[in-house]
N, C-alpha and C positions, 0 to 999 in steps of 0.2 A: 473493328475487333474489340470484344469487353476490356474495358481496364483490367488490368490485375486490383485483386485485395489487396497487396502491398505497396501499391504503388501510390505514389503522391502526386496529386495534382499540380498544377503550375497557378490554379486560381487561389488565390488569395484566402487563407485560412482565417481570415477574420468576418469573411460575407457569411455569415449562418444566422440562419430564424432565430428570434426572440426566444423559442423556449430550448434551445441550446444554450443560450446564456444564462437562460433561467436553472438549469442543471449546472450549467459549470461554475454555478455562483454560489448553487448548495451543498456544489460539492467540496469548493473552496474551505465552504465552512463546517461541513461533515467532517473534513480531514484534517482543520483545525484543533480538532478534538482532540484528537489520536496525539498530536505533539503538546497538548496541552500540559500532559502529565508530566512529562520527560526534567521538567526544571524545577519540579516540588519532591523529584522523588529522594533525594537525599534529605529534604525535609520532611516527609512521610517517614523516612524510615528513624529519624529523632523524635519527633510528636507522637508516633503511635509502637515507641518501641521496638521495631523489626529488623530481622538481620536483613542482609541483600538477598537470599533468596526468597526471603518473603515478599520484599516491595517488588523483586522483577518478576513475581507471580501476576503482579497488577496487568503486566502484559501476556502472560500464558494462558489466564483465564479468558484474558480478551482473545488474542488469537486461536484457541484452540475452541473457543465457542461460534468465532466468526468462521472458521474451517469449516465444520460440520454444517451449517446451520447456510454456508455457500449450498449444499447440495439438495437444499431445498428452496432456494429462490429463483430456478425455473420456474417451478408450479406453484410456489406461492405469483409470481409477476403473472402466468397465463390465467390464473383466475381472479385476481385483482386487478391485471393490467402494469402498465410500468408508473402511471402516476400512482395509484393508487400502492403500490410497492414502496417507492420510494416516501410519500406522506408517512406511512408504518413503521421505514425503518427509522426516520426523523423521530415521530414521536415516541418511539420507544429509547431512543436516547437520552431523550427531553427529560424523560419520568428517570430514567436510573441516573441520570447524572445530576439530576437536583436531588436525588436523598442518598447519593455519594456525600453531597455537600454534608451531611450532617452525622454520617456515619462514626462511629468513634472508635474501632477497634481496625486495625488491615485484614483480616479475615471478611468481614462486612464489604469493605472496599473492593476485596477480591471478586466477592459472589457478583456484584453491581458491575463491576467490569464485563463478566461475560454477560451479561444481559447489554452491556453496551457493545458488546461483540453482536449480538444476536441484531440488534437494532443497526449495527452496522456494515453487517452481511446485508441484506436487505437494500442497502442504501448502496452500496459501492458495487453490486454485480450488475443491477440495474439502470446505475446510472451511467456506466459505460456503453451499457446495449441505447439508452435510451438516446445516449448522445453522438451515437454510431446510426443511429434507424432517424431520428430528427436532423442531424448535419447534412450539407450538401454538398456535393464531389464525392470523392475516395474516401472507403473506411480510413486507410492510414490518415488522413487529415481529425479524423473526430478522434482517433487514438492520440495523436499529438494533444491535440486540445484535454482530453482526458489527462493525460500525465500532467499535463499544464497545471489544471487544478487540483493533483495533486500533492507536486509541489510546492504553487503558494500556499496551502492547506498547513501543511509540513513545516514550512518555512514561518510562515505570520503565529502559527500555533504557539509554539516554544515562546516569541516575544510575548505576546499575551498571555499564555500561560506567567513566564515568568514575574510579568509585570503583576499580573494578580497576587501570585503567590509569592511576591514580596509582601504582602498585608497581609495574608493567609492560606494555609495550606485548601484552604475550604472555597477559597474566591474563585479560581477557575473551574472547579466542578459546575460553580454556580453561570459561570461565563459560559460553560457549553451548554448549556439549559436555554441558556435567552439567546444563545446563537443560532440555535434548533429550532425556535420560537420564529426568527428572522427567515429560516432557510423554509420554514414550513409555509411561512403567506407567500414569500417568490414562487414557486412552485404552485401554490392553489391559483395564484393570482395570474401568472404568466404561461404554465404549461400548457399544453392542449387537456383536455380529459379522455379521449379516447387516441394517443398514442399506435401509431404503429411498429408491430415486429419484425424484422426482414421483409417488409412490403406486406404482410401481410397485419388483418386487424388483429388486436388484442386479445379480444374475446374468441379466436378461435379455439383449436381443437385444445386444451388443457394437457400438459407437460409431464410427461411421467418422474418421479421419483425417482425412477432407477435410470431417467436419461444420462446422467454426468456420469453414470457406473458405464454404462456403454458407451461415451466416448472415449473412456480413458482404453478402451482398446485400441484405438487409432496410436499407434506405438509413435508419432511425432507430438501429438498434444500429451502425452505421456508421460514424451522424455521433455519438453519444455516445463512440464509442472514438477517433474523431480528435479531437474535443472533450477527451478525457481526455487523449490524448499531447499537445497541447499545454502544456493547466494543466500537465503534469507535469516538462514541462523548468522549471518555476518553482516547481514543488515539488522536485526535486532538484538544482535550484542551492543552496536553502538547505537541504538536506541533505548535501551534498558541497561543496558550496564555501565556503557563508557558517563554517563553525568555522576556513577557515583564514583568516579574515579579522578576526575579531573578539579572539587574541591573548590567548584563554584556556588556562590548564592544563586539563588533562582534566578535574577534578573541576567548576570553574567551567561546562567546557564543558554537563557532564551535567545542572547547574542550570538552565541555559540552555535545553535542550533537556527535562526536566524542565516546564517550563512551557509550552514550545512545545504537545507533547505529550498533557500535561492539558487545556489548552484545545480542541484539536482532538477528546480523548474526551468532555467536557463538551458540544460544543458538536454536535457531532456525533449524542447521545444525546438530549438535553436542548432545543435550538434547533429543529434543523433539522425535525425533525415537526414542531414549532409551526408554521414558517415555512414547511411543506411544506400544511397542513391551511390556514392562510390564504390563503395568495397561490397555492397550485400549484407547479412543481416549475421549471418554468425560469426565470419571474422572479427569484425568488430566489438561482436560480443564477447568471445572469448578474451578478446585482448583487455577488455576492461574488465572481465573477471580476474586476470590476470594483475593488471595493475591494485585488483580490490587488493586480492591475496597480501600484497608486498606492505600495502598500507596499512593491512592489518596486524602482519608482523611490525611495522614501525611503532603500531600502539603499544604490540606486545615485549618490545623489546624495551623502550620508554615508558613505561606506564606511569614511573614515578615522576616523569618529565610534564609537570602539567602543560606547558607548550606546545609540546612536539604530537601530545592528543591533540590540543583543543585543534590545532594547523591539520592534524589527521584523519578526527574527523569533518571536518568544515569541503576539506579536499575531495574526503569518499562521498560528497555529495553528487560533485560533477559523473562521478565516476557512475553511481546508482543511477543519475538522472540518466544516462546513457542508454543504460542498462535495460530500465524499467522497461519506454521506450522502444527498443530492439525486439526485447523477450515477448512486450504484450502485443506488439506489431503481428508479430513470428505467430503467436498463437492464433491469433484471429485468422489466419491463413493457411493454418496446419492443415488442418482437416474438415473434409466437407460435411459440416455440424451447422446447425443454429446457434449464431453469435452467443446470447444467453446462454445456452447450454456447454458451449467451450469454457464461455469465462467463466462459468460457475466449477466445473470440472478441476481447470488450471487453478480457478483462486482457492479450490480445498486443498490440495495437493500445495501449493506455495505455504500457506498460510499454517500448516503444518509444521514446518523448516520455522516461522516465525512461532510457532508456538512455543517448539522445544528451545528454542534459545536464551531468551532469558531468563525459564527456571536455571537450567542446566549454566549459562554464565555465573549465575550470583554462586551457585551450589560447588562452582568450579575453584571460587575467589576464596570462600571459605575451606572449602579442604587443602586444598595448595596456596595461592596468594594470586593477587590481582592480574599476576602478567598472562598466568595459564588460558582463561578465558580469549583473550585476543588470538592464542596460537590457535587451541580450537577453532575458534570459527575461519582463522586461515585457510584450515585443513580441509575445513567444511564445503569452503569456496575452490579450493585446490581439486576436490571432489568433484565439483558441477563442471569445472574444466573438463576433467578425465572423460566424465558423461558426455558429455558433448560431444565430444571426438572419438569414443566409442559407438555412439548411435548416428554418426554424421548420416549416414547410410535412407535412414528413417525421416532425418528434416533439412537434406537438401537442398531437397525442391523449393522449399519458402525465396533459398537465393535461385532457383531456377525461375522462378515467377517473375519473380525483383527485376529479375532482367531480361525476360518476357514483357 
């Protein structure tokens, strides 16, 4: 009998080809990037004068450029191929995060973020397919592996950012440049060049445009991608908003975030199969949305407690790592689509929920005061709940698989 998609192998997640490692070691550092910012941004917003809706634009322009720009990395990957995708999305990082480095105004910083959005869409829809089509065993095993990398990404990011930008708010733009430099020879050097798609080669039939518009009628990849834009205004509240609230220097902030981070790749690797092989895939998930919600009200209840954040967010690590996990598992299995094509679907739809979050947190803190932002994106998460269990009907069967 075929495996199921969801299911996990009993073989040892560490036996995979050379250019699986070679993706999950670009991808470590691709998603380095992305935490890079997180522990200059209260310094950003004193060097370059900005209130907090301005600096958490740093991340709207990023996600709401990497959202759109998800629904064109099918057919940019079927007629480049997935190395050839993934080199692209690298160096276009390369290019806007070295004249980040020298930008002088946050308006400037903003426009360069979505281009590092652009160059990061590219790089993160493809290197999940690449690393789901190159792994051996069960897709769920290269989904683990994928979250793996990206939370040590997440996790190592923030330390190094912050370590940078103890010397300057300018040093880590320059750090994601030469780490882009790094991730681009693994990849020429180690990948295959002619990569495989779902068994099939690279170069076949080219990707329509309007394929991710036509899966989102598959009403379970659907509800998992509005599902994900919500948790994700509450995951990038405390990404974007909660470092200007807790009142650390960079280096503290990266420690902070450091833990955050680890937890999330821990729990993510380590947890979420356990709790995926037990209970099936949406219990579980709901329940750690459930647990987000309450953490989130703890920020918003404390917010002037710089402790009872930094222990709050450090904690909604494990909690996301779970999540991530569960959600991107679920998706790969929703609907009978081309892996690329789901994840490109799902990652618009998610990435959306991240877009709006941190204008609207910083937008939030200045009309009312800092606590309001944490209850929002509570409510946000309180939302994806309700969805879930309103559409159970629709993504069932991912747990009927499970246990197939």
């Amino acid at each position: 009998m075929p495996e199921s998609p969801l299911s996990v192998s009993n073989e040892s997640i560490l036996k995979q080809p050379i250019a699986v490692w070679a993706v999950f070691f670009a991808g470590i550092i691709a998603f380095m990037g992305m935490g890079l910012v997180n522990p200059i941004l209260r310094e950003l917003a004193h060097q370059l004068n900005a209130a907090p809706s301005e600096v958490t634009l740093l991340f709207t322009s990023y996600n709401a450029i990497m959202a759109f720009a998800m629904l064109i990395t099918g057919t940019v990957s079927s007629r480049l191929g997935l190395k050839g995708t993934l080199l692209l999305g690298i160096v276009i990082i390369a290019i806007v995060s070295g004249f980040a480095a020298s930008a002088e105004s946050i308006w400037t910083l903003v426009g360069l973020r979505g281009g590092w959005g652009l160059g990061n869409a590219l790089f993160v829809a493809t290197a999940l397919t690449s690393i789901i089509v190159l792994s051996t065993g069960a897709p769920a095993k290269a989904i683990i592996l994928y979250e793996a990398a990206v939370g040590l990404g997440i996790s190592i990011g923030p330390l190094v950012g912050g370590t940078l930008g103890s010397i300057s708010w300018r040093a880590p733009f320059v750090g994601v440049s030469v780490l882009m430099a790094v991730a681009f020879l693994v990849l020429i050097i180690l990948m295959p060049k002619a990569a495989k798609k779902d068994g099939k080669p690279s170069a076949s039939k080219p990707t329509s445009i309007l394929a991710p518009f036509k899966t989102m009628r598959h009403r379970s990849l659907l509800t998992f991608g509005i599902v994900a834009a919500f948790y994700n205004v509450g995951f990038f509240t405390i990404m974007a908003f909660a470092p200007l609230v807790m009142g650390l220097k960079p280096q503290g902030m990266g420690y902070v975030f450091l833990g955050w981070g680890s937890l999330l790749a821990v729990t993510s690797v380590f947890m979420a199969p356990k709790l995926q092989k037990r209970f099936g895939i949406i219990k579980p998930m709901a329940f750690m949305l459930l647990l987000f919600v309450l953490d989130l009200l703890v920020m918003g209840i404390f917010t002037s407690n710089q402790w009872v954040v930094i222990g709050a967010v450090i904690f909604a690590g494990a909690l996301l790592g779970n999540n991530n996990t569960l959600i991107t598992t679920a998706v790969m299995g929703a609907a009978p689509v081309e892996r690329a094509t789901a994840s490109a679907a799902y990652s618009f739809l998610r990435f959306l929920g991240a877009a709006v979050a941190p204008y609207m947190a910083g937008k939030l803190s200045e009309i009312f005061n800092p606590h309001v932002p944490f209850y929002v994106a509570s409510a946000f998460v309180l939302l994806a709940i309700a969805y879930i269990f309103a559409n159970h009907k629709h993504i069932r069967h991912v747990d009927d698989l499970e246990a197939h």
